[in-house]
N, C-alpha and C positions, 0 to 999 in steps of 0.2 A: 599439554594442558591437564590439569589437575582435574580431580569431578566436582560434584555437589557446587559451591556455592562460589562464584568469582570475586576477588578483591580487584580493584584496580584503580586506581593513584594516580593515572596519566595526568600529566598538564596539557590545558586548555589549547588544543590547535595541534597537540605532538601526536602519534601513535597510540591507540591503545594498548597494551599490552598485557593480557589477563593474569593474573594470582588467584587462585582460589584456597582458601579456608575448609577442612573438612571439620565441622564442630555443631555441636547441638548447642539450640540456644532456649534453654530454661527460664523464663523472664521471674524475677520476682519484683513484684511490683510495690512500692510501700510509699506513704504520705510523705513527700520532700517538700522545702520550700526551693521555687524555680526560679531561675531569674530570667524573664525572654529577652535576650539578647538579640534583638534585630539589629541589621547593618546601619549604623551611625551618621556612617558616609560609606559611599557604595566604589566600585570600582572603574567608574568611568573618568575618563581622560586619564588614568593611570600609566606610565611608563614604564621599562624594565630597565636596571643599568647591570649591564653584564661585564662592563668593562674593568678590569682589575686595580685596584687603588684609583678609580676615579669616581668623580662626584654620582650621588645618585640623582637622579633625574625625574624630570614628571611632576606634576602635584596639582594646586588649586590655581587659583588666579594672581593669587596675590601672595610674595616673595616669601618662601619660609626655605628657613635653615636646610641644606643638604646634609644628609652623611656623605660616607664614599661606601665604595663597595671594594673590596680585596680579597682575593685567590689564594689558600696559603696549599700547598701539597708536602704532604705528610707520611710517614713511614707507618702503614698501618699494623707493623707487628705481627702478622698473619704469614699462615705457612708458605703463601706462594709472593711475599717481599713485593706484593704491589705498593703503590702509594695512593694513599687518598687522600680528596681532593675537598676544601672544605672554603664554602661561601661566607664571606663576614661583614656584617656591616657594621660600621663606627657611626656613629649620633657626631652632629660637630658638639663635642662636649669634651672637657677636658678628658685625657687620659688619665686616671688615679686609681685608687682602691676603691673607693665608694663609686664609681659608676660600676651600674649595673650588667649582668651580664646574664642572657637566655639564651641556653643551647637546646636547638630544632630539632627534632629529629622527623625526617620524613618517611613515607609510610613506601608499600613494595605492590607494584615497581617502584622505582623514583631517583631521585635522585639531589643532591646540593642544591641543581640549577629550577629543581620547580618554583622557587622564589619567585627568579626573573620573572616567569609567567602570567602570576599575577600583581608584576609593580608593587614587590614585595618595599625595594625603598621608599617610593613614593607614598608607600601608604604609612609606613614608620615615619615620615618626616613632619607630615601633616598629624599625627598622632602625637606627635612631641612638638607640635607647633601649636596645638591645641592644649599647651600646657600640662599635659603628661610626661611625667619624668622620664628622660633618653634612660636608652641602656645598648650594650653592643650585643648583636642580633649572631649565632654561630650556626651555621649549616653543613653537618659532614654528612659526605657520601657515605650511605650505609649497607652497600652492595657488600658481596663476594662473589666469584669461580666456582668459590670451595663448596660455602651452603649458601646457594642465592638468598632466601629468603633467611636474612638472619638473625629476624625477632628482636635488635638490636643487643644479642647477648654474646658470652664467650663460651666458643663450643664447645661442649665435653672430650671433642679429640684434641682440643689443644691448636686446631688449627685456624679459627678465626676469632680473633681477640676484640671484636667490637667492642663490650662494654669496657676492656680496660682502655681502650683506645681512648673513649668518650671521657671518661673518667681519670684517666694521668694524660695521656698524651696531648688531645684538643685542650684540656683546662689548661697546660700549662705552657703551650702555644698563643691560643687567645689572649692571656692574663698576663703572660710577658713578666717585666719585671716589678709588676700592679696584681700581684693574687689576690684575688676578693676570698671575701669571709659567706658561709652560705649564707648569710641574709642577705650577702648581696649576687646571690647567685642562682638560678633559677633553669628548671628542666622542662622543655614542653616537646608536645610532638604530633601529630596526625596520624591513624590508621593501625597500622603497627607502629609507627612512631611512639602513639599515646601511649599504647602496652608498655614500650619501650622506656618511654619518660617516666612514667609508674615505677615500672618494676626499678630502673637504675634509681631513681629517687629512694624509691624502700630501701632496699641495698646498699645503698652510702645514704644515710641521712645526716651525716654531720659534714657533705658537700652541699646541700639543696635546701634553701629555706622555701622554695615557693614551687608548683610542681602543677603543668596547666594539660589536661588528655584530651586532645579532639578528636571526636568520632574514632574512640582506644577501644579497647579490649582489656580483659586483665584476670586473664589466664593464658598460659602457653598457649600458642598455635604454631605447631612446627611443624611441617610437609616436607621439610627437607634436610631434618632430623641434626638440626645444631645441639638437641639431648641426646642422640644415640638411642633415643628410647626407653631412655632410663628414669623411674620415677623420684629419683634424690633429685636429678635434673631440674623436672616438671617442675616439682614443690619448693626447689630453692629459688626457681623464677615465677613464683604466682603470683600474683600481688594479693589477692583477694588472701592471703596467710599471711602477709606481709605488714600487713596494716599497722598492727601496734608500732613499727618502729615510725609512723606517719604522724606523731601527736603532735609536734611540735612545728609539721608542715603547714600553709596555705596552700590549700589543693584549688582547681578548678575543672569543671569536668565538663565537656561541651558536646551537646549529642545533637547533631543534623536533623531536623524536624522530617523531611524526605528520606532518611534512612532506610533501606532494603535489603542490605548484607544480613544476614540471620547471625552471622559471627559477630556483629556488632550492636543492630536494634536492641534498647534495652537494655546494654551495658552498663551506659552511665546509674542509670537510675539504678540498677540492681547493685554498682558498685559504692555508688553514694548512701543506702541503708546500709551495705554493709560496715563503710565506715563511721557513720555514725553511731553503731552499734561497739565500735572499736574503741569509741573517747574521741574521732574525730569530725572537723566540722567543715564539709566544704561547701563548695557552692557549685550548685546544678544551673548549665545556661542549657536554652534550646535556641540551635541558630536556625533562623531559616535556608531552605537550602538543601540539597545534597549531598552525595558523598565525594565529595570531591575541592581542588585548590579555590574557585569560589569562594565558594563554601567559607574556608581556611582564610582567605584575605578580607570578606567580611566580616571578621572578629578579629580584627587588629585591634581598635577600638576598644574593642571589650575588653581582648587579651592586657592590654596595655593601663586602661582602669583597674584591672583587677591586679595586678602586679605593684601598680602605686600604692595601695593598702596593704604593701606587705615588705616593701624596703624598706631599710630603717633612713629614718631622716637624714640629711646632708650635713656630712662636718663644714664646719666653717675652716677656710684656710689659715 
């Protein structure tokens, strides 16, 4: 176990398993407009479908559209040739170019299957049964052997290639022979995920028109040194330097009202003055909740209003 300050991502009923962050947390605090984002519709009666290409399951009372859910495993490009393993869900909506596509990333510990935990489809179904435009939902595993904790980036030895994974390999997996254009394609994530979504969105902006951090970070935290240490490392993955390439993003930033990580309290907001000092304009939610997949499932709702304002309209056939 790490010292100073525990991260920890479990899903609801699994294991805990501690992460800790060693980082000082400087708050700057500045006048934002917030949005409070309370849970819509909350998690009960929620189902999980873990089963692979079959319907997702669970919902309200009355009959709404299923997705399905599908399993794809993948060659993660990484020095020790595992394969990883990446949760997806389909909207019953045509397959084309224009449906939209958001890739997850989850936070550490964690994993693809946190989804299931909280009836991650059943609350997308009822979300686009409520007239919010479908999108397909992408989940990779973002573990390693090499550097457990891997900030969702590519490590300075060349030996774990996550962000290029997320970036060639998942997009052109997912998108088949339907590649979307970045407006119709979108980066979110949780915890380190957020960092994660952040920083790949700065980084490739002409992938990501729309770009969503829940309870993120955004600056490096590496304890298990995917920089080596090295400061070109640190600063090519900050976001907080990053900004300017962000002007053309819809950002959303979502900070847990029960927040206690010191690596995190206060991120958003300190990250939201600084972009808007950059030319950019996003939007500060506060969820109720903690740090944790709750948390995370009651803002589907939100996450998925907030996404409709930022796809571009539906071709006609």
């Amino acid at each position: 176990m790490r010292a100073f300050s525990m991260r920890s991502e479990s899903a609801p009923g699994a294991p805990s398993t501690a992460g800790s962050q060693v980082r000082r947390r400087g708050r700057l605090r500045a006048p934002v407009t917030v949005l409070i984002a309370a849970a819509l519709f909350g998690l009960a009666g929620a189902e999980s479908s873990a089963v692979a290409s079959s319907p997702a399951r669970g919902g309200p009372a009355h009959a709404v559209p299923a997705g399905r859910v599908e399993i794809l495993q993948l060659p993660s490009g990484d020095a020790d040739g595992r394969v990883r393993e990446v949760w997806v869900y389909r909207p019953p909506a045509a397959e084309r170019g224009d449906l939209p596509v958001m890739y997850f990333l989850h936070g550490y510990p964690g994993g693809d299957r946190n989804a299931e935990s909280i009836g991650l489809p059943s609350l997308l179904d009822q979300a686009f049964g409520r007239r919010h435009r479908p999108f397909v939902v992408a989940i990779p595993d973002g573990g390693s052997a090499i550097h457990p904790d891997t900030e969702w980036a590519d490590s300075v030895d060349g030996r774990v290639r996550l962000e290029h994974f997320v970036t060639d390999t998942l997009v052109r997996a997912v998108e088949g022979p339907h590649p979307r254009g970045r407006r119709h394609r979108a980066i979110a994530g949780f915890s380190m995920g957020g960092y994660g979504a952040m920083n790949i969105a700065l980084r490739h902006p002409g992938l990501y028109g729309q770009v969503v951090s829940i309870a993120g970070y955004f600056h490096p935290d590496d304890p298990d040194r995917m920089g080596g240490g090295q400061a070109g490392w640190a600063s090519a993955n900050s976001p907080d330097r990053l900004l300017p390439n962000g002007r053309r993003m819809h950002v959303l930033l979502v900070d847990a009202a029960r927040e206690r990580d010191p690596l995190i309290k206060g991120e958003a907001s300190r990250f939201a003055h600084l972009a808007r000092q950059a030319g950019l304009h996003p939007t500060l939610a506060v969820a109720p909740g903690g740090h944790d997949w709750p948390m995370v499932g009651s803002q589907v709702p939100t996450v998925a209003h907030f996404l409709d304002r930022g796809w571009p309209r539906r071709r006609h056939p």
